[in-house]
C-alpha positions in Angstrom: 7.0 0.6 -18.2 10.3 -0.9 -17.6 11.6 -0.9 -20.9 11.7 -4.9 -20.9 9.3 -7.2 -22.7 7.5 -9.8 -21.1 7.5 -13.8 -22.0 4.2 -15.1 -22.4 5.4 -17.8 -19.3 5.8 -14.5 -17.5 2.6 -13.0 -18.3 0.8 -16.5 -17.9 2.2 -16.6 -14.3 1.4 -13.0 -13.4 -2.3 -13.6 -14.2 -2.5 -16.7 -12.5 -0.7 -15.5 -9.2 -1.7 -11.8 -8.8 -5.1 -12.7 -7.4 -3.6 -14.9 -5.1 -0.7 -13.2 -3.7 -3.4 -9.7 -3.2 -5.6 -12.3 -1.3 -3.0 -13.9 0.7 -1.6 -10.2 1.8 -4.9 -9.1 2.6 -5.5 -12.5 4.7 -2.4 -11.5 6.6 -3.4 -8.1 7.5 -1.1 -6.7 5.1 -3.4 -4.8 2.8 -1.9 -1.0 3.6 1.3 -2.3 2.6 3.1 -0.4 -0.3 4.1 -3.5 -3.2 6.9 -2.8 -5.4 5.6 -5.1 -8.5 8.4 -6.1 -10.9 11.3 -4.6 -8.9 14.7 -3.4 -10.0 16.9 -4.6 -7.5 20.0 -2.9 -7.6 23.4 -3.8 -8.6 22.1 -6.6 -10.8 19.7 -7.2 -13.7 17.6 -9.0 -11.4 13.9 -8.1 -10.6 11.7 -9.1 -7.7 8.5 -10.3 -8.6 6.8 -7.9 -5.5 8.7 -6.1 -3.0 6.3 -5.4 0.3 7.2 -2.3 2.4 6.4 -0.9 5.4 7.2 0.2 9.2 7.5 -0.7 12.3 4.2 0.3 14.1 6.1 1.2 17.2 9.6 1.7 15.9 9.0 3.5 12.6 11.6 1.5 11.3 11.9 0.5 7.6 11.5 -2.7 6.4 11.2 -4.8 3.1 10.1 -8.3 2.4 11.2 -9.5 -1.1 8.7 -12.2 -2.5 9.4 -14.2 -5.2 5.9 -16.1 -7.0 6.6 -19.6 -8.3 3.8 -21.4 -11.1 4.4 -25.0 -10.6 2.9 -27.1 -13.0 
């Protein structure tokens, strides 16, 4: 969708991580949170492998946590 292909390395690690980090955000109480999979981020080429984001339940405020996956092997 983003107009860039994916590296089987890429792929490999998406399928091997996804289930964990949806686990590990549901573990945390996190599963209402919005992901931003494969993000943009702006003023680079860069993407983020997820971007979690949310707000403040009393606040309102924004906020963003930027998570990078890493396959070690």
């Amino acid at each position: 969708m983003t107009g860039h292909g994916v590296s089987p390395a890429e792929r490999r690690s998406w399928r091997n991580s996804l289930a964990v980090f949806v686990q590990d955000r549901a573990d945390a109480g996190l599963d209402q949170v919005e992901v931003l999979v494969e993000y943009g981020l702006p003023v680079t080429s860069e993407r983020a492998d997820a971007v979690l984001v949310g707000a403040h339940s009393e606040t309102g405020e924004d906020w963003y946590v930027v998570v990078e996956l890493r396959q070690w092997s």
